[in-house]
C-alpha positions in Angstrom: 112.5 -80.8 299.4 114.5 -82.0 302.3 117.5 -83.4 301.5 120.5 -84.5 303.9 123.9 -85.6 302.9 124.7 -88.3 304.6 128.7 -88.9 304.8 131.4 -90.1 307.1 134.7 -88.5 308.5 137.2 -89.0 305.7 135.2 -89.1 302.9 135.7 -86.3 300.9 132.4 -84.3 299.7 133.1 -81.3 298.7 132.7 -81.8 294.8 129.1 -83.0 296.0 128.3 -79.9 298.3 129.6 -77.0 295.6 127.3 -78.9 293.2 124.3 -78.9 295.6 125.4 -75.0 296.5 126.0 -74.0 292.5 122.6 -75.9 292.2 120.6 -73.7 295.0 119.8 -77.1 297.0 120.0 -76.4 300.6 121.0 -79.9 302.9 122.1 -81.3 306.1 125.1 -82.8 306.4 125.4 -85.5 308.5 127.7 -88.2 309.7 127.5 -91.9 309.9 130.2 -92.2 312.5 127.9 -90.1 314.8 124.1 -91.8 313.1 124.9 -95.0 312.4 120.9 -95.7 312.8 120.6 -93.6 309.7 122.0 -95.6 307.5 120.7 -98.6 308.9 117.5 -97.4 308.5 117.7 -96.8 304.9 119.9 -99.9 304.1 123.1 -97.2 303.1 126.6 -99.1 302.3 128.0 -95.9 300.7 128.7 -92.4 301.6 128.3 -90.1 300.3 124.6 -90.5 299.9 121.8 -88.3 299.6 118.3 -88.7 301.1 115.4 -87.2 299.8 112.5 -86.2 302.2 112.9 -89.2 304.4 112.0 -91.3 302.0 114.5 -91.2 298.3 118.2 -92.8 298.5 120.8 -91.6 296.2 123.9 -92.9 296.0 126.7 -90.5 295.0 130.0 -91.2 293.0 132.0 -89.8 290.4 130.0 -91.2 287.5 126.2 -89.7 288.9 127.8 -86.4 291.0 127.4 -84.1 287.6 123.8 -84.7 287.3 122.9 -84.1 290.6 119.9 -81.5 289.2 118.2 -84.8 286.8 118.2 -87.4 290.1 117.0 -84.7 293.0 114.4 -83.8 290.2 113.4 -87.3 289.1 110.8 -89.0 290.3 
């Protein structure tokens, strides 16, 4: 599973990364500020978001970030 984390300058991630690090999920982090064609190719209004193998959008806030296992696993 590919999965990049897709984020800009001040947002502050780093409740989602030790969650994704405590969960053994490796990702990319990336910046909108420096691929703003990322997230206009996948329609993204909101960072942080997760992408799943080029092809999944997650959108990550404080009511979803705990169950970060359930939505990487869904399908």
């Amino acid at each position: 599973m590919k999965i990049t984390l897709l984020t800009s300058e001040p947002c502050n991630c780093i409740a989602v990364e030790k969650e994704l690090q405590a969960l053994g999920f490796a990702y990319e982090r990336r910046y909108v500020e420096d691929e703003p064609e990322i997230a206009e190719r996948f329609g993204i209004r909101h960072c942080p978001t997760l992408i799943i193998d080029e092809r999944r959008v997650i959108a990550i806030d404080e009511a979803n970030a705990a169950q970060l296992r359930q939505l990487l696993t869904a399908d």
